[in-house]
Structure formats: structure tokens, C-alpha cells
FIKEGU-498632 format. One record per atom (N, C-alpha, C, O): residue number from 1; residue in one letter; atom name; x, y, z. Coordinates in pm, whole numbers, plus 50000, padded with zeros to 5 digits. Example, Ala and Ser with C-alpha at 12.3 -4.5 7.8 and 13.67 -1.06 7.14 Angstrom:
% FIKEGU-498632
   i aa at    c1    c2    c3
   1  a  N 51319 49431 50780
   1  a CA 51230 49550 50780
   1  a  C 51320 49670 50780
   1  a  O 51424 49668 50846
   2  s  N 51285 49775 50708
   2  s CA 51367 49894 50714
   2  s  C 51290 50003 50787
   2  s  O 51341 50114 50804
//
This chain:
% FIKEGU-498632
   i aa at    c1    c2    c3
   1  x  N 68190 28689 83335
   1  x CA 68066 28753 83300
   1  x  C 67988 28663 83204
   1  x  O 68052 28634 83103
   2  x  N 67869 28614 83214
   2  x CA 67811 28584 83122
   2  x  C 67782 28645 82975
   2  x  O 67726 28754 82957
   3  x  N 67833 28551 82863
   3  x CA 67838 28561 82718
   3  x  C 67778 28459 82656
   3  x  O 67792 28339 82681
   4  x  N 67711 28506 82577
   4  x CA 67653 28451 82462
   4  x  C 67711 28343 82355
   4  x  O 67781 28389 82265
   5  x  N 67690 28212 82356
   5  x CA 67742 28141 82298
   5  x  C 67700 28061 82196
   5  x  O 67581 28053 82165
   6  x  N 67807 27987 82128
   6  x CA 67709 27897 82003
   6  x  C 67786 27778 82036
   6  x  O 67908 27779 82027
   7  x  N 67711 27659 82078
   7  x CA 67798 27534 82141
   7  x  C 67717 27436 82008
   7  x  O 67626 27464 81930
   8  x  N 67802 27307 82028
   8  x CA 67731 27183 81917
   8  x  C 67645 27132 82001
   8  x  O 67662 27129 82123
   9  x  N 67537 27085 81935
   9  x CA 67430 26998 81966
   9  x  C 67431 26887 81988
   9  x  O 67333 26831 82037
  10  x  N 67600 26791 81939
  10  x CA 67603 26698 81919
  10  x  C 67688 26675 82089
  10  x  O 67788 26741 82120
  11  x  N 67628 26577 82173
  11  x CA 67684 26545 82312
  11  x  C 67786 26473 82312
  11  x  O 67842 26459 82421
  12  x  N 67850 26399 82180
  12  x CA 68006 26393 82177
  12  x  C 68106 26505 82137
  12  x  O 68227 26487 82152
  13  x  N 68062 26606 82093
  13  x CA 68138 26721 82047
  13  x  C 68145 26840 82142
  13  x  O 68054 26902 82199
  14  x  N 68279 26857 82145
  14  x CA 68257 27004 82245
  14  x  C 68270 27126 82209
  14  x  O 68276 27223 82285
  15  x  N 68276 27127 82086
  15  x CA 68307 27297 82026
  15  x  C 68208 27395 82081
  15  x  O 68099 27342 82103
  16  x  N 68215 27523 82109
  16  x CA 68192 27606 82085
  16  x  C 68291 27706 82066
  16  x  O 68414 27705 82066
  17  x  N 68150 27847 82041
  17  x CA 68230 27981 82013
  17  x  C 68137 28098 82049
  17  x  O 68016 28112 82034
  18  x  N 68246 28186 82107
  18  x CA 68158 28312 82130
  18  x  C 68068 28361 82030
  18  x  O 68086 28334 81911
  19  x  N 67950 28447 82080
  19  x CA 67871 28455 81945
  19  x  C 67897 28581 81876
  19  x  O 67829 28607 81776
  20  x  N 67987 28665 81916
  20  x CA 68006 28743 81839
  20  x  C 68129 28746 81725
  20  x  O 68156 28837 81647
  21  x  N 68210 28591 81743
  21  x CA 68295 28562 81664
  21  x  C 68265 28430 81576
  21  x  O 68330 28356 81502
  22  x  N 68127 28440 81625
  22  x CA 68085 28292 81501
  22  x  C 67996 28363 81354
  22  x  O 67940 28473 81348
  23  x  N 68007 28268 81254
  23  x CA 67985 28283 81142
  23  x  C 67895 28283 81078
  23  x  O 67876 28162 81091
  24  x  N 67794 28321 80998
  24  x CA 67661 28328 80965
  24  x  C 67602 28185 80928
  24  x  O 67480 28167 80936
  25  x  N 67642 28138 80909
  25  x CA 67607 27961 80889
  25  x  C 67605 27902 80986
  25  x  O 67553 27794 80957
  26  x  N 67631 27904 81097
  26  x CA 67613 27860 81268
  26  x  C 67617 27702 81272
  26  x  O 67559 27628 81352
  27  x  N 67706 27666 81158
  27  x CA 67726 27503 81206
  27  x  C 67852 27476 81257
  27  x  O 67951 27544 81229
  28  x  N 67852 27358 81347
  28  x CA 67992 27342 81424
  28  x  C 68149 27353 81332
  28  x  O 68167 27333 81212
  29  x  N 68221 27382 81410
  29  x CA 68346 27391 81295
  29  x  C 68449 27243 81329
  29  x  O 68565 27229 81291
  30  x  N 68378 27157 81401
  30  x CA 68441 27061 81423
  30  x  C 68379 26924 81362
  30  x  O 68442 26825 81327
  31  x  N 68226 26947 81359
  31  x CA 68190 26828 81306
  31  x  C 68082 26872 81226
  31  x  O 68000 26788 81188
  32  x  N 68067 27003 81192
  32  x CA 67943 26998 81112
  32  x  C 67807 27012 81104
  32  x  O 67721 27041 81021
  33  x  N 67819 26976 81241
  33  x CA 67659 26967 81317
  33  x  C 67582 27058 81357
  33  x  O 67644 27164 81372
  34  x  N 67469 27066 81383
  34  x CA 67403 27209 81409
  34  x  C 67443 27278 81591
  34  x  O 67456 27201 81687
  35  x  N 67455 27403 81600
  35  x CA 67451 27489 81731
  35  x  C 67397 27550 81784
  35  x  O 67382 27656 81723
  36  x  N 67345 27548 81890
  36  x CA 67219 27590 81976
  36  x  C 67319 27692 82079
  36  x  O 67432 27685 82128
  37  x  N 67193 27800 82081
  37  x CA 67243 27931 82137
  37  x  C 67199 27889 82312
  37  x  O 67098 27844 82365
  38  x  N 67338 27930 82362
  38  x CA 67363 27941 82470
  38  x  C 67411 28022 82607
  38  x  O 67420 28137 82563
  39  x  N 67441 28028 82720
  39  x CA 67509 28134 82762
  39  x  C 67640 28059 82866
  39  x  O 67612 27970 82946
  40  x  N 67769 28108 82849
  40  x CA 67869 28054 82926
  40  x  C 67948 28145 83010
  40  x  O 68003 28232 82942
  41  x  N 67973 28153 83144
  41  x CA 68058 28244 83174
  41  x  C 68196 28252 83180
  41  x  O 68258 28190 83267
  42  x  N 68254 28326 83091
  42  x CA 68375 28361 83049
  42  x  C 68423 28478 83061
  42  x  O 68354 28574 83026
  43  x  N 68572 28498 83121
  43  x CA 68617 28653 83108
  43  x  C 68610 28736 83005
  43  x  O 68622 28674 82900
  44  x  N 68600 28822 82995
  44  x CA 68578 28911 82894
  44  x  C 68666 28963 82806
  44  x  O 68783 28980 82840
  45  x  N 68620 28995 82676
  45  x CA 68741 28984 82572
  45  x  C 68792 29155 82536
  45  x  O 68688 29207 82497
  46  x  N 68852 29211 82534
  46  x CA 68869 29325 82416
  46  x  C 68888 29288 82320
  46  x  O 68955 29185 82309
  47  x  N 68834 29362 82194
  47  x CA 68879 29352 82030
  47  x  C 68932 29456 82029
  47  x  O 68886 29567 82059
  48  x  N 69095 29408 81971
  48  x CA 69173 29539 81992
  48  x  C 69237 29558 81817
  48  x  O 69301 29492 81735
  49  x  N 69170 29693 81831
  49  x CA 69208 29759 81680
  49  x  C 69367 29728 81615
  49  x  O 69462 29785 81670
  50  x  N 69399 29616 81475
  50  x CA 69542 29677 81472
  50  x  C 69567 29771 81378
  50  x  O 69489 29804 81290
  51  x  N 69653 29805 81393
  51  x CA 69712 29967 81392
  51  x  C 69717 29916 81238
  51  x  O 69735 29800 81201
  52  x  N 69699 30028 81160
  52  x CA 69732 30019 80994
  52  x  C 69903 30016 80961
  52  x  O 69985 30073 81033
  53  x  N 69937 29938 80839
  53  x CA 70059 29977 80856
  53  x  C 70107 30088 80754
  53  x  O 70082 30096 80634
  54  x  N 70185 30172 80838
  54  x CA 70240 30375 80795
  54  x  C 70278 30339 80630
  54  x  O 70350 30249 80588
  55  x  N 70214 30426 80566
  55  x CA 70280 30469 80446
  55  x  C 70440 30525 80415
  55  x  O 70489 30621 80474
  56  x  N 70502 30451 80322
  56  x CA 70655 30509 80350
  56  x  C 70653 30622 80243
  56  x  O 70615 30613 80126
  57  x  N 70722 30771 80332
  57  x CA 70765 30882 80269
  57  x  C 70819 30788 80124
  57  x  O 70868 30675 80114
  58  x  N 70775 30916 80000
  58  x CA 70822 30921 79908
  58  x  C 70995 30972 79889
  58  x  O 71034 31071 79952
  59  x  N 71051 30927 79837
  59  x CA 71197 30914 79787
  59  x  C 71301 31050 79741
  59  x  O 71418 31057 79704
  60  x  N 71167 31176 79769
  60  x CA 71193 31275 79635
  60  x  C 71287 31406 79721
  60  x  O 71329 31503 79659
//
């Protein structure tokens, strides 16, 4: 499915990242460089909730 992406600008660098897991500063995480919004088709992700971990019964 087509997704929204943030790739480097720089044509030796290949990073990107989905855009809903990139970071408010939108510079590459490989070289630094600036990222231009894009679209790539990729399978689709779930964000899957993790579970909190249980409070242990008190002792009493």
C-alpha cells in the first residue's frame, strides 16, 4: 500500500523512514542531511499496544 515517507536528499544515502515513525527534526539519521517527503509502497504496519506490566498483590 502506498505510505508516506521521509527519504535523504542526499543520492549517496539511502535512509529512509516511515513518516509516522520519524522525528520532528526530519534530518537523516544516517548522515545528517535534509529529507524530502515522499511516497513508497510498503506492507502495512500494525502498532501493537504493549501490555502494561500487572501490579503484584500486596503481601498482607
Amino acid at each position: 500500500m502506498p505510505t508516506k515517507i521521509l527519504k535523504c536528499r542526499n543520492p549517496e544515502c539511502k535512509a529512509w523512514v516511515r513518516d509516522e515513525f520519524a522525528t520532528a527534526e526530519q534530518s537523516c539519521p544516517l548522515c545528517n542531511g535534509p529529507m524530502l517527503r515522499s511516497i513508497k509502497h510498503l506492507p502495512a504496519v500494525q502498532n501493537k499496544v504493549k501490555p502494561q506490566p500487572r501490579k503484584r498483590k500486596s503481601e498482607f
